[in-house]
C-alpha positions as CSV (number, residue, x, y, z in Angstrom):
1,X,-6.9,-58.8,-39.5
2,X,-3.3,-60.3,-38.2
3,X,-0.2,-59.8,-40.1
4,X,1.5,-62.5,-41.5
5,X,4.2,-62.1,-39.0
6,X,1.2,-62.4,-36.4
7,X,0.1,-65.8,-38.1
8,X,3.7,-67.2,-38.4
9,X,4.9,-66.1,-34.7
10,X,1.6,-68.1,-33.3
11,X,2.7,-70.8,-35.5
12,X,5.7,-70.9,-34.6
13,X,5.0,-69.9,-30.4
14,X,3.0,-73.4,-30.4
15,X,5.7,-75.5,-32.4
16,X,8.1,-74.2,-29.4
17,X,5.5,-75.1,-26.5
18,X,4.9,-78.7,-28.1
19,X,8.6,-79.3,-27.9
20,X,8.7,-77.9,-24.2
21,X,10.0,-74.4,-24.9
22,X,8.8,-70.9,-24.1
23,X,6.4,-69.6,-26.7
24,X,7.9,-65.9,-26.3
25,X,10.6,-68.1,-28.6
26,X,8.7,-68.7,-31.6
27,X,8.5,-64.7,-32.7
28,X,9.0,-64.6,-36.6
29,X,10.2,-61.1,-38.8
30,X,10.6,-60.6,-42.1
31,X,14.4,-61.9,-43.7
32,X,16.8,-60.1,-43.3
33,X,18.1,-61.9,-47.0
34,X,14.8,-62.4,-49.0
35,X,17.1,-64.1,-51.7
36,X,17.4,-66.8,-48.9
37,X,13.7,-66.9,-47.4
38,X,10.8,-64.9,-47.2
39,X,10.9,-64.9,-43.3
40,X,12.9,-66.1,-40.0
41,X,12.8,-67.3,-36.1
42,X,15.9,-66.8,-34.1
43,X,14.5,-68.3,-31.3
44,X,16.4,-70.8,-30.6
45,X,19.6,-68.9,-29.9
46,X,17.1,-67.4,-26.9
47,X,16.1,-71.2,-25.7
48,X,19.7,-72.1,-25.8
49,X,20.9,-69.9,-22.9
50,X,17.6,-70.8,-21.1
51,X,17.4,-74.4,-21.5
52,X,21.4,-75.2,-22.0
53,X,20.8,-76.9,-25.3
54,X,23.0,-76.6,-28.7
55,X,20.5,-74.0,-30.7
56,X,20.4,-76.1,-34.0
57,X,19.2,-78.7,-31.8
58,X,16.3,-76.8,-30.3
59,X,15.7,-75.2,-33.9
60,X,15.5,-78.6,-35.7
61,X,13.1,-80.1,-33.0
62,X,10.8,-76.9,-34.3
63,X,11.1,-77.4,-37.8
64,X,10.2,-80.8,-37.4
65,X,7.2,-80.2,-35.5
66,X,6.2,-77.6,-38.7
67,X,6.8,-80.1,-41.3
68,X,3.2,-80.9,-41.8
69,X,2.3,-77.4,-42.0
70,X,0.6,-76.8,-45.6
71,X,0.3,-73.3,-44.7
72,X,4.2,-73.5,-45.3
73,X,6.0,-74.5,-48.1
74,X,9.3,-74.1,-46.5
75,X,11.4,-74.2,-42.7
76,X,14.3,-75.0,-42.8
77,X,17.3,-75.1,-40.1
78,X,20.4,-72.5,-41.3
79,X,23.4,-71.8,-40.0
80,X,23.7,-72.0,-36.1
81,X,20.3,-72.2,-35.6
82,X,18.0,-69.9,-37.5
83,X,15.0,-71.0,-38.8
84,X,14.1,-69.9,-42.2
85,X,10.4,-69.9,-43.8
86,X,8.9,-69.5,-46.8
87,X,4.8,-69.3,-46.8
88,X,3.0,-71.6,-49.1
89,X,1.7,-70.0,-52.7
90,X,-2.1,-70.9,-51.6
91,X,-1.6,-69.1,-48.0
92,X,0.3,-66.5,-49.8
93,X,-2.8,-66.2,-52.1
94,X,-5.6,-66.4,-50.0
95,X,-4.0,-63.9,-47.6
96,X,-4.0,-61.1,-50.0
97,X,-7.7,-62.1,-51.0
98,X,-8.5,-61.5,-47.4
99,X,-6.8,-58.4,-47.0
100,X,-9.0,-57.0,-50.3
101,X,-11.9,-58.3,-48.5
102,X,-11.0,-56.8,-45.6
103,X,-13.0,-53.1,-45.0
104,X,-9.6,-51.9,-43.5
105,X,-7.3,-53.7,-46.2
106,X,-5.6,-55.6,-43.7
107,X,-4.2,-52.2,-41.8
108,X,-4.1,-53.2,-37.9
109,X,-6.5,-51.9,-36.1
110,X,-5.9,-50.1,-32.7
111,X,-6.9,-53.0,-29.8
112,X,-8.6,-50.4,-27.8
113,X,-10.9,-46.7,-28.5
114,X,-8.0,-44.5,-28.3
115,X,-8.6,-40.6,-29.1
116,X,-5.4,-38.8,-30.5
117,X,-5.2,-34.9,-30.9
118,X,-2.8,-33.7,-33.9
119,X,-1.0,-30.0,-33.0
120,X,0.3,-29.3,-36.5
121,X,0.3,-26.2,-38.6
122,X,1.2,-23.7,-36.1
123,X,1.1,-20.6,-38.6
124,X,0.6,-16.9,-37.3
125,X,-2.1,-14.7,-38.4
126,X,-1.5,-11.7,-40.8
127,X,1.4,-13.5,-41.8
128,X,2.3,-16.0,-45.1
129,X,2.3,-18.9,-44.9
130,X,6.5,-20.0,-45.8
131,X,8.5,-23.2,-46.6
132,X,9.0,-23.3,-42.4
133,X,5.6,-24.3,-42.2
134,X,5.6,-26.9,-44.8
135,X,7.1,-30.0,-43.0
136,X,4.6,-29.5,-40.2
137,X,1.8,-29.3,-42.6
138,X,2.7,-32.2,-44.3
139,X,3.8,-34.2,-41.8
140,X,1.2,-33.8,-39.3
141,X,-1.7,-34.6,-42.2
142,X,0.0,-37.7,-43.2
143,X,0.5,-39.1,-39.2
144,X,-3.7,-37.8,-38.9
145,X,-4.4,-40.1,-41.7
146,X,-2.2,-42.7,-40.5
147,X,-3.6,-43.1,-37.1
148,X,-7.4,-42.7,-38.4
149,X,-6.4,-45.6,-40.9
150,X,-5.5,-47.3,-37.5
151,X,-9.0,-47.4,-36.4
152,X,-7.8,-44.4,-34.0
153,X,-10.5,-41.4,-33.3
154,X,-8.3,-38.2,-34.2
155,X,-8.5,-34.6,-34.0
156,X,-6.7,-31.8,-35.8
157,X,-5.9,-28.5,-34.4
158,X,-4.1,-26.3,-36.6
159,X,-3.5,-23.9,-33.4
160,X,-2.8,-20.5,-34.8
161,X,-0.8,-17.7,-33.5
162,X,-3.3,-15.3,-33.0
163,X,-3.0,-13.5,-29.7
164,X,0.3,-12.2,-29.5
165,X,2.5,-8.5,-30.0
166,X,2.4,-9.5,-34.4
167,X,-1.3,-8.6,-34.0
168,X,-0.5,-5.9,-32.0
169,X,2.2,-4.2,-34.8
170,X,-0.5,-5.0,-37.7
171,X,-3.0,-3.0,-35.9
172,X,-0.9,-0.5,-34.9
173,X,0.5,0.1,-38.9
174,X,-3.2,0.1,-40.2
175,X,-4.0,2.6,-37.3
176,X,-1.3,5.0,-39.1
177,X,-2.1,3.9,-42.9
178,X,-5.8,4.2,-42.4
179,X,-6.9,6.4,-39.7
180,X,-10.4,7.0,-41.5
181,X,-11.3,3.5,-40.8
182,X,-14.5,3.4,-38.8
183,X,-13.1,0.9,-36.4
184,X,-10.3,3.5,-35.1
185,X,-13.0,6.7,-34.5
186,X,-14.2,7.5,-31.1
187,X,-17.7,6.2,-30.2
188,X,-16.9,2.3,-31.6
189,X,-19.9,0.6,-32.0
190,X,-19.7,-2.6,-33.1
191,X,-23.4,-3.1,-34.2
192,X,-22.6,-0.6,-36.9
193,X,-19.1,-1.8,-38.0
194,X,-19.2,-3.1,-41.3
195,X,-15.9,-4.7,-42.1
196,X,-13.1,-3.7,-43.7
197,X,-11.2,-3.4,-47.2
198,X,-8.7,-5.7,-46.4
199,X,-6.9,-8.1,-48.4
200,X,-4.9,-11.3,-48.0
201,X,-1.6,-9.6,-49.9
202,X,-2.0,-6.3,-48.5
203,X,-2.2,-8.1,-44.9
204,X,0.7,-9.9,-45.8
205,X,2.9,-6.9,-46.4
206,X,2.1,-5.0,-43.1
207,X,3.3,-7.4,-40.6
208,X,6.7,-7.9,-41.5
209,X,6.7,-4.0,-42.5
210,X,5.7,-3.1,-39.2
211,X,8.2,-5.8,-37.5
212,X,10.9,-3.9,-39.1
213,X,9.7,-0.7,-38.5
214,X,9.0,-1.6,-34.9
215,X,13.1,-2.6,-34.9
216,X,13.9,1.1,-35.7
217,X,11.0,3.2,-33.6
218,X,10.8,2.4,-30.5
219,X,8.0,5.2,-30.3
220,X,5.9,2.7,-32.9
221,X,7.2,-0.3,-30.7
222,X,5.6,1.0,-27.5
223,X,2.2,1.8,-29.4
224,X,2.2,-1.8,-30.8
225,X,2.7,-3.1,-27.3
226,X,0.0,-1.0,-26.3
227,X,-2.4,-2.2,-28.3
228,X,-1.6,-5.9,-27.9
229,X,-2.4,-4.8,-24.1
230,X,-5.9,-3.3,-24.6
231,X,-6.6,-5.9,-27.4
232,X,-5.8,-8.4,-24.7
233,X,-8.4,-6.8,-22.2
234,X,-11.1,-7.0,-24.9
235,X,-10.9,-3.5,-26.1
236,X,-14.1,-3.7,-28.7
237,X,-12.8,-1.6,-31.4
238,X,-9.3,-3.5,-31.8
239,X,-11.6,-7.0,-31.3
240,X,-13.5,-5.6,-34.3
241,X,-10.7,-5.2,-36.6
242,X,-9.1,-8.1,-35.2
243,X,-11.3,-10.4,-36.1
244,X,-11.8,-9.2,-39.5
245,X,-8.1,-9.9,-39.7
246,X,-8.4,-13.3,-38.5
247,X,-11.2,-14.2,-41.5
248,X,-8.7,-12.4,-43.9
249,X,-5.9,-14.5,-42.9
250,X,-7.1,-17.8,-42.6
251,X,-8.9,-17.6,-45.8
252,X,-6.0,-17.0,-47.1
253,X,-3.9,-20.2,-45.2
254,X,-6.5,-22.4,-46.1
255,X,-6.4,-21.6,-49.3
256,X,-3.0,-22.8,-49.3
257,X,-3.2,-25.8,-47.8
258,X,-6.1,-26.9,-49.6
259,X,-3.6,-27.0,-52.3
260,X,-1.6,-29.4,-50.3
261,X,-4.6,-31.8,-49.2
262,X,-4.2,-30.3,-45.7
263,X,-6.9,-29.9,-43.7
264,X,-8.0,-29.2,-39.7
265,X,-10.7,-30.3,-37.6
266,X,-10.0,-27.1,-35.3
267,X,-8.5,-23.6,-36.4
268,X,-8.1,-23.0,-32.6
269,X,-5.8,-20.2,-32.0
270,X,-3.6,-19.2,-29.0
271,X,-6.8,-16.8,-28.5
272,X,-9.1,-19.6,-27.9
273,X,-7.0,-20.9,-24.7
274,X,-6.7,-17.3,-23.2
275,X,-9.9,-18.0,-21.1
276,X,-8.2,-20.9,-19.2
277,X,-4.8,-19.0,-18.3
278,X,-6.2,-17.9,-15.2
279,X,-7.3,-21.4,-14.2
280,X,-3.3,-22.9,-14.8
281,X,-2.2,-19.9,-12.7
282,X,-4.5,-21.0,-10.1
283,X,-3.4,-24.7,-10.5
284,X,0.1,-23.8,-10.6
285,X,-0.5,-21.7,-7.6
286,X,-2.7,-24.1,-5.5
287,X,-0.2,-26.9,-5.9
288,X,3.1,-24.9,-5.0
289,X,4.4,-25.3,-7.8
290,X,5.1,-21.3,-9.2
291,X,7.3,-19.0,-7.5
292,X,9.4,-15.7,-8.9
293,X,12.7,-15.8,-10.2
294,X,14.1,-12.5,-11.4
295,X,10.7,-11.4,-11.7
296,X,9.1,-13.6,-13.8
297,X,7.2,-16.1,-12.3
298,X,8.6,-19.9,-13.8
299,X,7.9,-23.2,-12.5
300,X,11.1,-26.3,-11.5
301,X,10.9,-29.1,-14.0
302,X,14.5,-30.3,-13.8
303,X,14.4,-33.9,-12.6
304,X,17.7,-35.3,-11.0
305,X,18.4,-38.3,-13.5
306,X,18.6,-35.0,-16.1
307,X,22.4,-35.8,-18.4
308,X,21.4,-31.5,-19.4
309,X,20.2,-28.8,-17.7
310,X,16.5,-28.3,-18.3
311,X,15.7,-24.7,-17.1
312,X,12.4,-23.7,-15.3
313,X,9.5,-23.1,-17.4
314,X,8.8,-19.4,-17.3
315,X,4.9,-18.8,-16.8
316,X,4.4,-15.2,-16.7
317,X,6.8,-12.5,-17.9
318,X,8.0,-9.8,-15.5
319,X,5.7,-7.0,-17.3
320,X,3.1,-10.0,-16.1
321,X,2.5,-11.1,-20.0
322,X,2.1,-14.6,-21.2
323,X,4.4,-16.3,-23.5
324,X,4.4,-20.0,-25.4
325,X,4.7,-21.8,-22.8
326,X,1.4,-20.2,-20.8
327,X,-0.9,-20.9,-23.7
328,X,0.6,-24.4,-24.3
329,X,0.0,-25.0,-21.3
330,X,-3.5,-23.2,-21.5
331,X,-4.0,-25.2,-24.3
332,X,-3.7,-28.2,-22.7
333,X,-6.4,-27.7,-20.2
334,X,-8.5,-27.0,-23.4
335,X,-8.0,-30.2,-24.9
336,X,-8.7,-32.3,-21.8
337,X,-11.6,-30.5,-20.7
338,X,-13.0,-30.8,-24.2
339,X,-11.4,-33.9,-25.9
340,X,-9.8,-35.8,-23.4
341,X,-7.5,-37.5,-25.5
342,X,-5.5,-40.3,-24.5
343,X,-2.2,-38.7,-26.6
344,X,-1.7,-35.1,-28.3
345,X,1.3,-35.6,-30.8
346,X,2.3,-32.0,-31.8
347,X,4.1,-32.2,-34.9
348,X,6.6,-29.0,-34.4
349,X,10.4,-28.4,-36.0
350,X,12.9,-30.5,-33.3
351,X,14.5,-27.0,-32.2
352,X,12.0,-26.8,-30.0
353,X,12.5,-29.8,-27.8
354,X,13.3,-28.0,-24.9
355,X,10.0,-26.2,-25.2
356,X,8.2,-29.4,-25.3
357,X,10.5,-31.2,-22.6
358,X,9.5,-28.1,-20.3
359,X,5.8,-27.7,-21.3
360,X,5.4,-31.4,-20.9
361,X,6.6,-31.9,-17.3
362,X,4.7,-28.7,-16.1
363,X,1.8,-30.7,-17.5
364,X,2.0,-33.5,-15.1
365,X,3.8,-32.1,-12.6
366,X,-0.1,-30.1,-11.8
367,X,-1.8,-32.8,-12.9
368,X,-3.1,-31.2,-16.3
369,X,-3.4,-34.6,-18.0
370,X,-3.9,-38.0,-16.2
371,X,-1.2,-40.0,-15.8
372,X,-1.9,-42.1,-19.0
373,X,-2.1,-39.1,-21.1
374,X,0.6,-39.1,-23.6
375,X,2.0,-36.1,-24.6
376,X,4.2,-36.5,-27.5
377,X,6.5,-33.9,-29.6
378,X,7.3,-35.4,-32.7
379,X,9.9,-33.3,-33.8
380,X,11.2,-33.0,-38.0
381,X,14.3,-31.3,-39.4
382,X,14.7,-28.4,-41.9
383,X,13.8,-28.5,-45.5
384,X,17.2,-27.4,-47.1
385,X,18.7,-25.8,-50.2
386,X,21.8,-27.2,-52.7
387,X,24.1,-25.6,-50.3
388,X,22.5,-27.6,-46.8
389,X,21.3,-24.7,-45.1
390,X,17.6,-24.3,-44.9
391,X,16.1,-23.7,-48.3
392,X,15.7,-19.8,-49.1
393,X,15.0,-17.6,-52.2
394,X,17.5,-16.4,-54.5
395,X,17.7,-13.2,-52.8
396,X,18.7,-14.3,-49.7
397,X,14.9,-14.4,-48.0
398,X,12.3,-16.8,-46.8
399,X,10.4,-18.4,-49.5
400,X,6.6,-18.4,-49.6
401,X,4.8,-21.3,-49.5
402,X,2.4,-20.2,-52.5
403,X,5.4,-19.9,-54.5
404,X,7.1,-23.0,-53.4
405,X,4.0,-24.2,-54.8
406,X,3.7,-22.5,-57.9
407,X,7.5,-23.5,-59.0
408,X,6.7,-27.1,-58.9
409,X,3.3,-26.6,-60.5
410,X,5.1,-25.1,-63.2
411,X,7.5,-27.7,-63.5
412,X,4.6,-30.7,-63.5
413,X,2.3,-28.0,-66.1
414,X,5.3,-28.0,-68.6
415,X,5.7,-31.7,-68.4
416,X,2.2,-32.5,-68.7
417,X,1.6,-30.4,-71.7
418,X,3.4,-32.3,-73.7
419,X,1.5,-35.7,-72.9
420,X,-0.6,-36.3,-76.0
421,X,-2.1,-39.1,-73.1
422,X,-4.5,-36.7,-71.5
423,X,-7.2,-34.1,-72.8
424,X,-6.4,-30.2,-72.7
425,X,-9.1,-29.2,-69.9
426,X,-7.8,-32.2,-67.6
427,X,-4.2,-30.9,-67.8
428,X,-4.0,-28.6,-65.2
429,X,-5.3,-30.8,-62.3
430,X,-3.1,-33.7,-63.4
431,X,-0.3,-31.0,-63.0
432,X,-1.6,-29.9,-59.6
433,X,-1.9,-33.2,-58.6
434,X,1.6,-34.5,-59.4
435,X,3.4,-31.2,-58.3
436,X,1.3,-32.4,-54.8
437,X,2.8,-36.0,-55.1
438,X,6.5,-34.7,-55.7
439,X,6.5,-32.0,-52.4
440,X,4.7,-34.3,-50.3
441,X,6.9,-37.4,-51.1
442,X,9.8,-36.1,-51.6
443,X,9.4,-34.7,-48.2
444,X,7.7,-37.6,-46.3
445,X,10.2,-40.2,-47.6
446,X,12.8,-39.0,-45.3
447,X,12.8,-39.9,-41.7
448,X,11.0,-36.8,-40.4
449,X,13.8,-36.1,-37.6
450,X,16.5,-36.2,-40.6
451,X,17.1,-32.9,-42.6
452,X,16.5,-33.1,-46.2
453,X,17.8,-31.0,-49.4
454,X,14.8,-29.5,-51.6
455,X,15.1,-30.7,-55.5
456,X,12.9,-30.2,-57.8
457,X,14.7,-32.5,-60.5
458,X,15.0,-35.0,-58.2
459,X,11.4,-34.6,-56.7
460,X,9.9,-35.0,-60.1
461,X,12.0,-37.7,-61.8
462,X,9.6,-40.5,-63.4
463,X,12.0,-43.0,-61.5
464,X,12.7,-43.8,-58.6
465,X,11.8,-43.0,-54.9
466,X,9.5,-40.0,-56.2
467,X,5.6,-39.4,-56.2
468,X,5.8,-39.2,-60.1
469,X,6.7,-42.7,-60.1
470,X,3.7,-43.9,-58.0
471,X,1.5,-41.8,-59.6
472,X,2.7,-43.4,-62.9
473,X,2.7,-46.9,-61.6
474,X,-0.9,-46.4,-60.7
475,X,-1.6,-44.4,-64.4
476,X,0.1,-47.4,-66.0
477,X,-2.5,-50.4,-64.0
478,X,-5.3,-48.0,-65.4
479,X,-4.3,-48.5,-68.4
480,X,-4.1,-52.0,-68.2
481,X,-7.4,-52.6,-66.4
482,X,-9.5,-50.1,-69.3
483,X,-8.4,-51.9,-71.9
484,X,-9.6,-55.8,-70.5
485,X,-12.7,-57.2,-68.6
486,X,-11.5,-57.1,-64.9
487,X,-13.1,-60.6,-63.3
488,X,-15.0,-60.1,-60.1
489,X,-13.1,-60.6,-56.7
490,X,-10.0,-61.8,-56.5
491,X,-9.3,-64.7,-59.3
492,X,-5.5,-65.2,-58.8
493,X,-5.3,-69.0,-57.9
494,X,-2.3,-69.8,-59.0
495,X,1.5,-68.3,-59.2
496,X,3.2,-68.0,-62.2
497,X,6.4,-66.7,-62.0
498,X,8.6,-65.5,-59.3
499,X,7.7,-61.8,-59.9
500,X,4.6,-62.3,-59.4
501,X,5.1,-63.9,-56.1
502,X,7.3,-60.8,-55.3
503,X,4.1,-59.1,-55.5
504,X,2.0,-60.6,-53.6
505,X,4.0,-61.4,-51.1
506,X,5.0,-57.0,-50.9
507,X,0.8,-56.6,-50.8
508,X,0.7,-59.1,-48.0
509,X,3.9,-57.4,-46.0
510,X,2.2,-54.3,-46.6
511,X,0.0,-54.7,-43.1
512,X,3.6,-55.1,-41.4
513,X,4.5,-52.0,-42.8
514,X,1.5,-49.9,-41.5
515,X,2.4,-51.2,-38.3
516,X,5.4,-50.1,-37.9
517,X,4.8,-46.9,-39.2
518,X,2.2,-46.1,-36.8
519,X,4.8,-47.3,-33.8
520,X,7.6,-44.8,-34.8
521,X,5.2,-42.4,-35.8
522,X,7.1,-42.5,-39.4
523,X,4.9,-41.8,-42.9
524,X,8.4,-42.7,-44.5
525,X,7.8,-46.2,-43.9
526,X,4.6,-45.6,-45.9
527,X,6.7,-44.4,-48.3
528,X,9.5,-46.8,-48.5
529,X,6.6,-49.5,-48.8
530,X,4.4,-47.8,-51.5
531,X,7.9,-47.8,-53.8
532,X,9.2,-51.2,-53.0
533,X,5.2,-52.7,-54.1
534,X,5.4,-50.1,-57.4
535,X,9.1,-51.6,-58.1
536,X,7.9,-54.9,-57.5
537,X,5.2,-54.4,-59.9
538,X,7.2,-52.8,-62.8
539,X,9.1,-55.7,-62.7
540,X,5.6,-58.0,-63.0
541,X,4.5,-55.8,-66.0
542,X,7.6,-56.1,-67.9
543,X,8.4,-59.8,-67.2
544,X,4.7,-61.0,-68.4
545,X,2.8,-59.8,-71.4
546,X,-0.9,-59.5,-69.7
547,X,-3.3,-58.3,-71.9
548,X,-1.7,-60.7,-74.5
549,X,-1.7,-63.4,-72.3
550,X,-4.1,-66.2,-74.0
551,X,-4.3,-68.9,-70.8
552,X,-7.5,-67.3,-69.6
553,X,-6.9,-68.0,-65.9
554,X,-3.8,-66.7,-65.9
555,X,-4.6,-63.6,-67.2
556,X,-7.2,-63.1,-64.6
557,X,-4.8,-64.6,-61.8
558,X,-2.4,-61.3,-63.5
559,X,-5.7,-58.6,-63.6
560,X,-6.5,-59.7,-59.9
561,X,-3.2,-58.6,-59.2
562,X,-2.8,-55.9,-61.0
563,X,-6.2,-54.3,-59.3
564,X,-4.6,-55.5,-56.0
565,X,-1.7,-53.4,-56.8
566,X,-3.9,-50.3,-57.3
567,X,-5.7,-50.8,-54.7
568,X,-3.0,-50.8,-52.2
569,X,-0.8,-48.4,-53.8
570,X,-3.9,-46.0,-53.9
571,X,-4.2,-46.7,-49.6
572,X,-0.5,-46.0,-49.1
573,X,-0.6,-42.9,-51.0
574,X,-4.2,-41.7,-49.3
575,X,-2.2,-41.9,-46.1
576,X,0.3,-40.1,-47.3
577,X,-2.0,-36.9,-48.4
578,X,-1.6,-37.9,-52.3
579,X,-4.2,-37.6,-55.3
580,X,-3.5,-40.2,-57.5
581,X,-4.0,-39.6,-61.5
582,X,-5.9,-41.7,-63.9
583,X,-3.4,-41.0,-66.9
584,X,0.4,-39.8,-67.3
């Protein structure tokens, strides 16, 4: 389905092309001063320098040629030359009808089969998931969703840090804590190994007890590099426990993310792309591309137009180890060989830009992707406290995602225990589901390259730009629409008042704003949309008395709307990774 700008710019291309103009002129946006119009060409001031002509001039000869144009109920010549339109109330009207009847609800759809792999998540194994890992969570779900909505094919990898020395120091501390353990006797055999009694919390605690304790014994240091190394070479008693680790610890992340609607196609881990290492080396190799540099062995990827300097990628270590950049680059080979995606957007904090400049220019340097392939880093900033420096607990430390959780679920539980709107057994999932609503929207409203300060009393005020207040605005249309017969299909006719129009004219823009979202890769636009249509709305409701309303059509031209409203607000919020609630 075309976007009203789509319809008004092929308007407004042929109205330049009758009057002997260029129809890459007639391109139409949204005003700039909706108190003016609802829409505007500046054209003309383009023609003017092309066809040495006073822009009014060429402007008026357009307007003139639109005059006739039912579809529009106003264009008008402003100013220098601006054209300014207003859409008739019957195009206005029988848009948003087709965008209802629409399967896609008037979202553009991608113009070709394009495949997209989502890198997001990015937590290690044997280790809690923290607020660090939140934006990247949230973020990447939302930009999934987005793209799918898109008509796009997508698929998520949460690609897990699995492979690397923090396995190594986990084994090595359960090696010393439980020596009994079958896995650690002599004579392994892994047909008789029957698990372990692990646990999630206990897990939890070794790693960053052994990280420290690896900081002050180097003696324990050199036995946890050891073991990374013979895990590495597929030592069958550290495979063993180290996939028992893996179940433990993922069962544990997706625990907490299914908290967070956040979910993964692929739990892939750096593990996973070990196999095709020695196939990039190769490449790499074959193509003159690595050579040593103070013993490691790196690969160029400055370029000469370079404003910084971008250092060689570093491929191997000098002990001969791997690091990020190998199994991103490992990782790659994966995808294509298996996906072949025409973009891979990893969704990773903007600190590492470098990384992702580096990894990225390797990648077509040796002709890893095609030259199509897009890879893309979409980079967010930091989650912060009252103070502006990234959000930690009251003692100083790094909070836990759980609890991050739990605080606002708290928060919601409190409120919504006072609500003599909903029943008792109901009241904890309408408090999960709005403490879900103010973390994810108070996060995705912001631009994700912009930093952003954490508050919860902000987060969960029932105004504003918050998740409470679209969860409300959608509580409130219930409420509405279960106390009168809704009529079938789309009944509204007629405009009534001007905030109605305000509206419809939001639920028609709201294709416009998908759109763009999808170009810059920005869920805030979702966001910023979803409010501006609740605002409009609460203004609607307040301004008209529907259910008392005794002009029969126009109080199904007002319940038409008001299940429009719903049904758009409940797409933007989808999108954005958001249950909505039936009642407040």
């Amino acid at each position: 389905m075309k976007t009203i700008t789509q319809i008004l710019t092929e308007k407004l291309a042929a109205a330049f092309v009758e009057c002997g103009y260029s129809a890459e002129l007639g391109s139409v946006g949204t005003s700039d001063r909706p108190d003016l119009c609802q829409f505007q060409c500046n054209g003309a001031f383009g023609g003017a320098k092309l066809y040495h002509k006073a822009p009014r001039m060429i402007a008026q000869e357009v307007a003139d040629k639109l005059s006739s144009d039912t579809d529009l109920a106003k264009v008008e010549v402003v100013g220098a030359g601006f054209i300014n339109i207003n859409v008739s109330d019957a195009f206005l009207l029988g848009y948003v009808s087709g965008q209802l009847a629409d399967k896609d609800l008037g979202i553009p759809q991608a113009e070709k089969p394009e495949t997209i792999v989502l890198d997001y998540g990015g937590p290690n194994v044997a280790k809690p998931l923290h607020i660090g890992h939140l934006r990247s969570a949230v973020i990447g779900e939302s930009l999934k969703r987005l793209a799918k909505a898109t008509g796009r094919k997508t698929i998520s990898d949460v690609h897990l840090g699995d492979w690397g020395l923090q396995i190594g120091l986990v084994i090595a501390e359960l090696k010393e804590r439980h020596p009994e353990w079958y896995c650690f006797s002599e004579g392994f055999d892994k047909e008789k190994f029957e698990g372990i009694p692990l646990t999630a919390d206990e897990l939890n605690e070794v790693y960053p007890f052994a990280s420290k304790k690896s900081k002050e014994d180097d003696e324990f240091k050199a036995k946890a590099k050891a073991v990374t190394a013979e895990l590495q070479k597929g030592e069958p008693a550290y495979i063993a426990l180290w996939e028992e680790i893996i179940k433990v610890s993922v069962a544990d992340i997706k625990k907490n993310y299914d908290k967070l609607n956040v979910s993964f196609d692929y739990w892939y881990g750096e593990s996973n792309a070990e196999k095709f290492v020695p196939r990039l080396i190769s490449t790499l190799t074959e193509q003159g591309l690595l050579h040593e540099s103070e013993g490691a062995m790196v690969v160029d990827v400055a370029e000469e137009d370079d404003k910084v300097t971008i250092p060689p990628v570093i491929v191997k270590k000098s002990d001969d180890s791997n690091i990020y950049a190998t199994t991103d680059l490992a990782t790659i080979i994966q995808r294509m060989e298996e996906w072949k995606p025409d973009e891979i957007w990893y969704i990773v904090d903007s600190r590492q830009s470098l990384h992702f400049t580096q990894v990225f220019r390797c990648a077509k340097k040796a002709g890893l992707v095609p030259e199509g392939t897009k890879l893309e880093h979409l980079g967010f900033g930091t989650m912060n406290g009252a103070d502006g420096k990234p959000y930690k607990t009251r003692d100083g430390g790094v909070m836990r995602l759980e609890l991050l959780f739990d605080m606002v679920y708290d928060y919601a539980k409190g409120i919504v225990d006072k609500s003599t709107h909903s029943a008792e057994e109901d009241k904890a999932d309408i408090a999960r589901r709005i403490a879900v609503a103010a973390i994810k929207f108070g996060d995705l409203i912001n631009h994700r390259a912009k930093d952003y300060i954490f508050d919860i009393d902000k987060f969960m005020a029932a105004e504003g730009k918050t998740g409470s207040f679209l969860l409300y605005t959608i509580a409130r249309v219930n409420s509405i629409l279960r106390k009168a017969e809704l009529p079938e299909g789309f009944k509204a006719d007629t405009i009534y008042s001007d905030s109605e129009r305000d509206v419809l004219l939001k639920l028609a823009l709201s294709g416009e704003s998908y759109a763009l979202a999808y170009r810059e890769k920005a869920p805030n636009i979702i966001c910023e949309n979803a409010y501006q249509l609740a605002s409009a709305f609460s203004k609607f409701y307040h301004d008209n008395h529907i259910l008392t309303e005794e002009d029969e059509n126009k109080r199904n031209s007002w319940l038409s709307v008001c299940s429009a409203v719903k049904t758009s607000l409940e797409k933007h919020l989808d999108i954005l990774g958001i249950e909505t609630v039936d009642l407040m």
